[in-house]
N, CA, C and O atoms as CSV, one atom per row, in Angstrom:
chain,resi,resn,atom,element,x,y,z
A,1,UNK,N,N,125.115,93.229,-137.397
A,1,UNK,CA,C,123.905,93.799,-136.854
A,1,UNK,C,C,123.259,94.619,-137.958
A,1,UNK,O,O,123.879,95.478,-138.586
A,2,UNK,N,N,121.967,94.309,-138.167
A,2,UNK,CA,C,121.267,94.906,-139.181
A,2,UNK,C,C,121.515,96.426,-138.640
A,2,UNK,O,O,122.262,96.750,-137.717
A,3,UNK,N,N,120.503,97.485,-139.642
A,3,UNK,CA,C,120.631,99.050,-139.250
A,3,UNK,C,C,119.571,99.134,-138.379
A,3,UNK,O,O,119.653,99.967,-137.477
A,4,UNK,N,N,118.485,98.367,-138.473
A,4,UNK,CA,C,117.323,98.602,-137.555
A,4,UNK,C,C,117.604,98.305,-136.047
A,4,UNK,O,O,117.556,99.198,-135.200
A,5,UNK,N,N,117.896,97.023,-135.762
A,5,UNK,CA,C,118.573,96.554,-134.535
A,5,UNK,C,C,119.217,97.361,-133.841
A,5,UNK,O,O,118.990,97.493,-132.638
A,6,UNK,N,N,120.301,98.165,-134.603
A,6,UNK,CA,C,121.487,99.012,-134.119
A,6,UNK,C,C,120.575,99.772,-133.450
A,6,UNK,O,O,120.180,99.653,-132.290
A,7,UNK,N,N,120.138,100.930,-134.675
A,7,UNK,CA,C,118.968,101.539,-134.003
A,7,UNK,C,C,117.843,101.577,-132.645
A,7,UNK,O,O,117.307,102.287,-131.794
A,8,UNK,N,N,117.966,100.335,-133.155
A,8,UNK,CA,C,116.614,100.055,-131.465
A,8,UNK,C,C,117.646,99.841,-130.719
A,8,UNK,O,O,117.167,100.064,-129.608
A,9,UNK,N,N,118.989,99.497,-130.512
A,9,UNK,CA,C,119.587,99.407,-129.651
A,9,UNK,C,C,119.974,100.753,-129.195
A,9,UNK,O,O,119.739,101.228,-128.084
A,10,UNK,N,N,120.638,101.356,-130.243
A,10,UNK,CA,C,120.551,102.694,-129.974
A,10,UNK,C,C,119.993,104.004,-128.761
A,10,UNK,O,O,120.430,104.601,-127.777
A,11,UNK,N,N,118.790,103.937,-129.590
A,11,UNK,CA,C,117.706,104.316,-128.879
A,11,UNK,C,C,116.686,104.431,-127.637
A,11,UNK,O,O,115.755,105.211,-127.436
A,12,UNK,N,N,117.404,102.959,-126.587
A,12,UNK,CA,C,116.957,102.458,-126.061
A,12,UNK,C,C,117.457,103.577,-124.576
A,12,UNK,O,O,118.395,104.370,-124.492
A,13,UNK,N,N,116.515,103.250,-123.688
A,13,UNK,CA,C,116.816,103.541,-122.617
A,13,UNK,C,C,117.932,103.718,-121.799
A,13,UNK,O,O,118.763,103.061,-122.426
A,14,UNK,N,N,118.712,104.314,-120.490
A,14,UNK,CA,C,119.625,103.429,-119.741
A,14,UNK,C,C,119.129,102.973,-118.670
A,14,UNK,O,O,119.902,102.344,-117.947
A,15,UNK,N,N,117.723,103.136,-118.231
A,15,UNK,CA,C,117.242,102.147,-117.599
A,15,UNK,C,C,117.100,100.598,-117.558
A,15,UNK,O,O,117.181,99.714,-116.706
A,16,UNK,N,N,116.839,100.700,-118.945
A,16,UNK,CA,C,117.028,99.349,-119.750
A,16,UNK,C,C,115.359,98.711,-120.255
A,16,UNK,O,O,114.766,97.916,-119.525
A,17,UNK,N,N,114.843,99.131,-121.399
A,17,UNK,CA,C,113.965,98.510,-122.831
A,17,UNK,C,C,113.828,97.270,-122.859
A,17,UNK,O,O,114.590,96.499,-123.442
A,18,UNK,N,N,112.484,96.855,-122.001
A,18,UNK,CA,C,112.335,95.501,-121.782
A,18,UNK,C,C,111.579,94.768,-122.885
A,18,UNK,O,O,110.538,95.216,-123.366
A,19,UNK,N,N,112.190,93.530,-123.296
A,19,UNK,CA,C,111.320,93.311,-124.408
A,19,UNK,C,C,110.817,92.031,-123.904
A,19,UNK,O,O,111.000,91.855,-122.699
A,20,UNK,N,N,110.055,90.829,-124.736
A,20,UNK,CA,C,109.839,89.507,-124.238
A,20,UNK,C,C,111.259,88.887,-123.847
A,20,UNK,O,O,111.458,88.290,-122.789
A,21,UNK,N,N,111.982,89.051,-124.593
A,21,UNK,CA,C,113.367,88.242,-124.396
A,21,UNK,C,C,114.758,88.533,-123.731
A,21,UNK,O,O,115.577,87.812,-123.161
A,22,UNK,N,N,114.711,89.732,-123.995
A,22,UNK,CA,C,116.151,90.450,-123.813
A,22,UNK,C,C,115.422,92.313,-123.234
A,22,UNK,O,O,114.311,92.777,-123.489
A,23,UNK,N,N,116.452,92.893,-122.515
A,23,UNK,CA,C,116.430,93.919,-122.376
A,23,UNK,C,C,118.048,94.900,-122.939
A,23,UNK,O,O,118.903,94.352,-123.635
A,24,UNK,N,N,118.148,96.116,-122.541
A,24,UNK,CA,C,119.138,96.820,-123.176
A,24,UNK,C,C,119.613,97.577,-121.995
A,24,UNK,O,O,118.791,98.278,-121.405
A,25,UNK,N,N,120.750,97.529,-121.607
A,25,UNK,CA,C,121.301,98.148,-120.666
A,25,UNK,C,C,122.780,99.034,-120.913
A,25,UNK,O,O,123.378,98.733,-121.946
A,26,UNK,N,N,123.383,100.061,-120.072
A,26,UNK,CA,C,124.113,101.088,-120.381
A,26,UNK,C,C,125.476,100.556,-119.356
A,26,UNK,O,O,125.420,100.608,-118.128
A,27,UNK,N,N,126.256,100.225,-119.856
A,27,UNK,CA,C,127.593,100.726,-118.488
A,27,UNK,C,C,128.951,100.420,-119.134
A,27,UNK,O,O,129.118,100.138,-120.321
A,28,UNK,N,N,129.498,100.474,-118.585
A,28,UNK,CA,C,131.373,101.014,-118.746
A,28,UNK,C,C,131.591,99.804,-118.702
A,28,UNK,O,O,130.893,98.895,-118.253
A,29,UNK,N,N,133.191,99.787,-119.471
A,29,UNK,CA,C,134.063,98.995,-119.635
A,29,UNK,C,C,135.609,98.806,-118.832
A,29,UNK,O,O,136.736,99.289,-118.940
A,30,UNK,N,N,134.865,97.734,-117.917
A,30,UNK,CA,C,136.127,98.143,-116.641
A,30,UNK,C,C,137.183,97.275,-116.651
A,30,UNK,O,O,137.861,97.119,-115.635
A,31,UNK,N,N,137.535,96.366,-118.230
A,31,UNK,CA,C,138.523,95.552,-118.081
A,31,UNK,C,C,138.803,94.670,-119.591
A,31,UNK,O,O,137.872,93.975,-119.999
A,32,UNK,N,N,139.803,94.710,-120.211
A,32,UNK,CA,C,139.713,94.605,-121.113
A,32,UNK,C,C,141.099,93.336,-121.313
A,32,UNK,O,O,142.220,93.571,-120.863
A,33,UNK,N,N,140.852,92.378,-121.851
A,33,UNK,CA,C,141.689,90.624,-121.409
A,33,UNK,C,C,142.090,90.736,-123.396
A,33,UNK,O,O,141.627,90.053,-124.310
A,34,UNK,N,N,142.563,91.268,-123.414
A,34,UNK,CA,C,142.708,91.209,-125.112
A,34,UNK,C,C,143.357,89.877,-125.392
A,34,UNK,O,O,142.854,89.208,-126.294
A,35,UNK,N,N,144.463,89.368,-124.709
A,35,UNK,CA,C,145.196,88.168,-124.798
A,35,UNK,C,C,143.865,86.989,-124.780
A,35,UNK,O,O,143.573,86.125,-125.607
A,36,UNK,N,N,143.385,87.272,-123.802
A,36,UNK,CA,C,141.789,86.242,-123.965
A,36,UNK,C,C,140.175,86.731,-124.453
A,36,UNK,O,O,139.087,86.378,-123.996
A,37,UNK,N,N,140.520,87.716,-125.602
A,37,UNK,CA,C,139.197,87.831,-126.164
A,37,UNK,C,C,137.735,88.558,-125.315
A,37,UNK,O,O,136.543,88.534,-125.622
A,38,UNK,N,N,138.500,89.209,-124.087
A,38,UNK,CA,C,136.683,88.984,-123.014
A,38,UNK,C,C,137.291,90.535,-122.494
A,38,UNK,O,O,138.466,90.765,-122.209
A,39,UNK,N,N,136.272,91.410,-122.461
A,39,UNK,CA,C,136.209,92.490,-121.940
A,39,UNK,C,C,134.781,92.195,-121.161
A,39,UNK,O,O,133.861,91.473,-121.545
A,40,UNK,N,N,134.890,93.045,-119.842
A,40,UNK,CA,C,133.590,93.593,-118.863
A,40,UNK,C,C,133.269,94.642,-118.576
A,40,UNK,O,O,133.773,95.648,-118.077
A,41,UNK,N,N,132.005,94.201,-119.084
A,41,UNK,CA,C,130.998,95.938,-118.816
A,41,UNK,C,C,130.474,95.663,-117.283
A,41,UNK,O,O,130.196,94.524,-116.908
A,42,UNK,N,N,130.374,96.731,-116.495
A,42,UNK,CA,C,130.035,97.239,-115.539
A,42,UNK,C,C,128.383,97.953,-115.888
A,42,UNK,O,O,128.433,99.076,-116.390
A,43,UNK,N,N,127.049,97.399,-115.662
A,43,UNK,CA,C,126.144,98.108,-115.960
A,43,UNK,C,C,125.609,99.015,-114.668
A,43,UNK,O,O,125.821,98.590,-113.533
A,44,UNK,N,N,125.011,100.094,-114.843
A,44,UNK,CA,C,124.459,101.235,-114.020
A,44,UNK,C,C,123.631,100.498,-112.771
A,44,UNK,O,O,123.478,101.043,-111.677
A,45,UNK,N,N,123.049,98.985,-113.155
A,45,UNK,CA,C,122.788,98.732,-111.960
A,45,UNK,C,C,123.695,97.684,-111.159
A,45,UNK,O,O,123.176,97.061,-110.233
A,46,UNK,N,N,125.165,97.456,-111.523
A,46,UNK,CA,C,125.720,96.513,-110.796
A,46,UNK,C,C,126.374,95.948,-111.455
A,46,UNK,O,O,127.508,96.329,-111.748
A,47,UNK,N,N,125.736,94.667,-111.958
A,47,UNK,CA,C,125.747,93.634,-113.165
A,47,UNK,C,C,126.929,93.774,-113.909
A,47,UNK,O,O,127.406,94.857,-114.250
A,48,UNK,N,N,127.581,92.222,-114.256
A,48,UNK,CA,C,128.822,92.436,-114.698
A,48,UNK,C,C,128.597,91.543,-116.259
A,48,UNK,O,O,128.596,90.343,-116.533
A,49,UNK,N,N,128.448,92.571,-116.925
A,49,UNK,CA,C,128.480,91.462,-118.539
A,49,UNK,C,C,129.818,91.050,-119.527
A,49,UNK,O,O,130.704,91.898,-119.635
A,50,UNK,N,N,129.925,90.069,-120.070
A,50,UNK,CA,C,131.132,89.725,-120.359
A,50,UNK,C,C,131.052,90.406,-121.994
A,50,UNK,O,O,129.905,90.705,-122.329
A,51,UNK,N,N,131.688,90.565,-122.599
A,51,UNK,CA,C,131.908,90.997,-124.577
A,51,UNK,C,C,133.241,90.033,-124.806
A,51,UNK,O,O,134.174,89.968,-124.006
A,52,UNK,N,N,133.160,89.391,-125.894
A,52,UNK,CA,C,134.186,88.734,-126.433
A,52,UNK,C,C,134.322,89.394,-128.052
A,52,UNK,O,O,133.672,90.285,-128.599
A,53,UNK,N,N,135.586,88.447,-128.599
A,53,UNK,CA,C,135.881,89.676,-129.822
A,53,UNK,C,C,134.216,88.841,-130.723
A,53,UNK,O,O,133.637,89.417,-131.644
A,54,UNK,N,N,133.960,88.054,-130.400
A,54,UNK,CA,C,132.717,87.633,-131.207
A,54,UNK,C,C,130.915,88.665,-131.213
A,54,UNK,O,O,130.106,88.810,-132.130
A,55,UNK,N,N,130.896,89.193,-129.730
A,55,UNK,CA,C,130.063,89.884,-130.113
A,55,UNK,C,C,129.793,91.113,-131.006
A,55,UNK,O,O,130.471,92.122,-131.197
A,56,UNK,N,N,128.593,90.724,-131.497
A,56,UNK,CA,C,128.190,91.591,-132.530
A,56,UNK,C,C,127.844,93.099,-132.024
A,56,UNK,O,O,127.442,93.588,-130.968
A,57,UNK,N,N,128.252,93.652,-133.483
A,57,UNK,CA,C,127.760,95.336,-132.970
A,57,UNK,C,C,129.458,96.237,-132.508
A,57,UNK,O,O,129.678,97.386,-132.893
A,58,UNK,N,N,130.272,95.590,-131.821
A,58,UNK,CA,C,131.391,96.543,-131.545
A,58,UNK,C,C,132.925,95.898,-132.222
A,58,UNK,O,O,132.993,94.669,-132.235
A,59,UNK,N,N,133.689,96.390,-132.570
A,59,UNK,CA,C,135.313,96.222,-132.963
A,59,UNK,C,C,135.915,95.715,-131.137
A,59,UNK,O,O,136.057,96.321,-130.075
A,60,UNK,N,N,136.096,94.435,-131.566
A,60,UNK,CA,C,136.460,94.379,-129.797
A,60,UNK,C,C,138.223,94.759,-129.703
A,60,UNK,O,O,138.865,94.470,-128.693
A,61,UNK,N,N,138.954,95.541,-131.092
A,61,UNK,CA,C,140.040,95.683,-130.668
A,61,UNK,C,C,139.785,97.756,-130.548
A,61,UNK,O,O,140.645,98.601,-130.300
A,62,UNK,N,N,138.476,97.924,-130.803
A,62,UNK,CA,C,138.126,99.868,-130.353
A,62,UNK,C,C,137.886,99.831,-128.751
A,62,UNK,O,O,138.063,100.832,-128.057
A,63,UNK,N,N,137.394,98.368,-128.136
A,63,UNK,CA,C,137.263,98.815,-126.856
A,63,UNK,C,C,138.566,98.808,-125.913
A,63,UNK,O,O,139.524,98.040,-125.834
A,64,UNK,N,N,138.164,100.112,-125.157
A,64,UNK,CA,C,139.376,100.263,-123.339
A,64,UNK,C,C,137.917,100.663,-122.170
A,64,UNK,O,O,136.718,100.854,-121.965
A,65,UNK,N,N,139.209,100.573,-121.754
A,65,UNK,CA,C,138.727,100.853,-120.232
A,65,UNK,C,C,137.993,102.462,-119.989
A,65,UNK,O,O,138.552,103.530,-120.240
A,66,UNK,N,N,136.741,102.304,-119.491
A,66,UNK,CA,C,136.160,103.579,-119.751
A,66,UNK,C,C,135.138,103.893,-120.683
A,66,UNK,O,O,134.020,104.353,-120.452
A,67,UNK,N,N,135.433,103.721,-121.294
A,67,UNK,CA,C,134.744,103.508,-122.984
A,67,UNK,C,C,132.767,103.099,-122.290
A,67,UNK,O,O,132.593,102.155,-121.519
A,68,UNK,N,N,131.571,103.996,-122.763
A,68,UNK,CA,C,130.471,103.727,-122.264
A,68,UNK,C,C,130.025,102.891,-123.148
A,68,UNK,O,O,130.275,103.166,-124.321
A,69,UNK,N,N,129.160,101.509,-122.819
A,69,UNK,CA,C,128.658,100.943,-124.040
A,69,UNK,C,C,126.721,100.743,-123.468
A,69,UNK,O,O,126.027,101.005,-122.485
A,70,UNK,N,N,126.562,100.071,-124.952
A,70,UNK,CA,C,125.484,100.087,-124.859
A,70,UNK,C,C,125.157,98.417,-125.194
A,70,UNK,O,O,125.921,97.911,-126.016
A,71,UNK,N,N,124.139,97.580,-124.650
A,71,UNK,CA,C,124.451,96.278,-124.209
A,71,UNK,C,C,123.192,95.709,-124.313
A,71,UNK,O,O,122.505,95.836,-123.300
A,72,UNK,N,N,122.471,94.861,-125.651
A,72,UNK,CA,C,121.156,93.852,-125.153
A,72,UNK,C,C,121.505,92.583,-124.776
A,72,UNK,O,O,122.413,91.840,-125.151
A,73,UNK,N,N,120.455,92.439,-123.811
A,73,UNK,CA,C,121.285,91.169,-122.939
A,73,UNK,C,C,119.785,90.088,-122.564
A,73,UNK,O,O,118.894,90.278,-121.737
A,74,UNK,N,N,119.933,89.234,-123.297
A,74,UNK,CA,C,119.365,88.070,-123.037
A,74,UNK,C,C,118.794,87.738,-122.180
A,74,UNK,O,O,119.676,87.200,-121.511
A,75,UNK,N,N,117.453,87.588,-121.364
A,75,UNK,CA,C,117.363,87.565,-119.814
A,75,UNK,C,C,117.558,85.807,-119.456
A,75,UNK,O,O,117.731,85.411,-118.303
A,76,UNK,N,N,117.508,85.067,-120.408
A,76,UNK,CA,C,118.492,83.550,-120.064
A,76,UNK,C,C,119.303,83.641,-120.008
A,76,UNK,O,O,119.733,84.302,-120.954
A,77,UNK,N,N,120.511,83.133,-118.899
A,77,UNK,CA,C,121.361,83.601,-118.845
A,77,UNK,C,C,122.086,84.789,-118.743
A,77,UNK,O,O,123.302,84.748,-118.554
A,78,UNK,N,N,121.505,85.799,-118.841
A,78,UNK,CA,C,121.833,87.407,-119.162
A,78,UNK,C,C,123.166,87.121,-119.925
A,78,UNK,O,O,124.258,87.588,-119.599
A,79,UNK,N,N,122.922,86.257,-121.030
A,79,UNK,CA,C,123.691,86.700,-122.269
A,79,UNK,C,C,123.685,87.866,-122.997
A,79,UNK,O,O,122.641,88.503,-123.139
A,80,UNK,N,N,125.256,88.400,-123.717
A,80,UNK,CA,C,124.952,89.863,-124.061
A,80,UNK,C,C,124.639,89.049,-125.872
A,80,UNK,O,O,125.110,88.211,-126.641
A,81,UNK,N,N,123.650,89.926,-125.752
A,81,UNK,CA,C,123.377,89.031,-127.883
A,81,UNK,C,C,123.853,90.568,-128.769
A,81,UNK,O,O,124.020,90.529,-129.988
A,82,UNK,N,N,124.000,91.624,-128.123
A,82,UNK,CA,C,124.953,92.685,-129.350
A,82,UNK,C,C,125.547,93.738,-128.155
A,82,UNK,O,O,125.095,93.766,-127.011
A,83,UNK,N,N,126.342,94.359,-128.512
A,83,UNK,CA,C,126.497,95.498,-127.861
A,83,UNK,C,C,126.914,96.745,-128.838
A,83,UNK,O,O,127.221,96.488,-130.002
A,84,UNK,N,N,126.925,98.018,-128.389
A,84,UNK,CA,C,127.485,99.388,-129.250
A,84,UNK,C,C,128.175,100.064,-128.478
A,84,UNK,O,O,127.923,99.963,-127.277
A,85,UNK,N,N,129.311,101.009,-128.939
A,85,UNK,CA,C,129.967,101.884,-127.805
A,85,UNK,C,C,128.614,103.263,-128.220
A,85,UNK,O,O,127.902,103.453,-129.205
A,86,UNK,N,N,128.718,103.697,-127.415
A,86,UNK,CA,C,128.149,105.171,-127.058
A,86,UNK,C,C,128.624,106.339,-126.976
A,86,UNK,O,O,128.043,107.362,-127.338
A,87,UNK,N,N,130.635,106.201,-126.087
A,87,UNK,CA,C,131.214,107.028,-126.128
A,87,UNK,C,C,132.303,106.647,-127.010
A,87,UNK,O,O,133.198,107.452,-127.269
């Protein structure tokens, strides 16, 4: 993830920073499958997004359970295309 990206990800709302493509959303990490690569975020409005060790932006062996992240998510599919921890 470039520094700018981070940044706008950063920066973004927890309402969630709607853009043409993707928006940015805030929530916890309520499960973490290390044997299979896939942790789930829990976002503030519901929504359950998946992180694998491939997405960009976080160390998927820094995330646990709890842990707040920060999440742009594709509105095709509501793919996550980066995420950041926060806490």
């Amino acid at each position: 993830m470039s520094p700018t990206s981070r940044g706008e990800l950063a920066g973004a709302s927890a309402a969630g920073a709607r853009t043409t493509t993707s928006c940015v959303v805030e929530g916890e990490v309520v499960e973490v499958l290390g044997g299979y690569g896939l942790a789930h975020v829990r976002a503030l409005d519901g929504s359950t997004y998946g992180l694998t060790r491939e997405t960009p932006g976080v160390s998927f062996a820094d995330l646990r359970e709890g842990q707040r992240v920060r999440v742009e998510v594709a509105h095709k599919f509501n793919r996550v295309l980066r995420a950041l921890l926060i806490e």
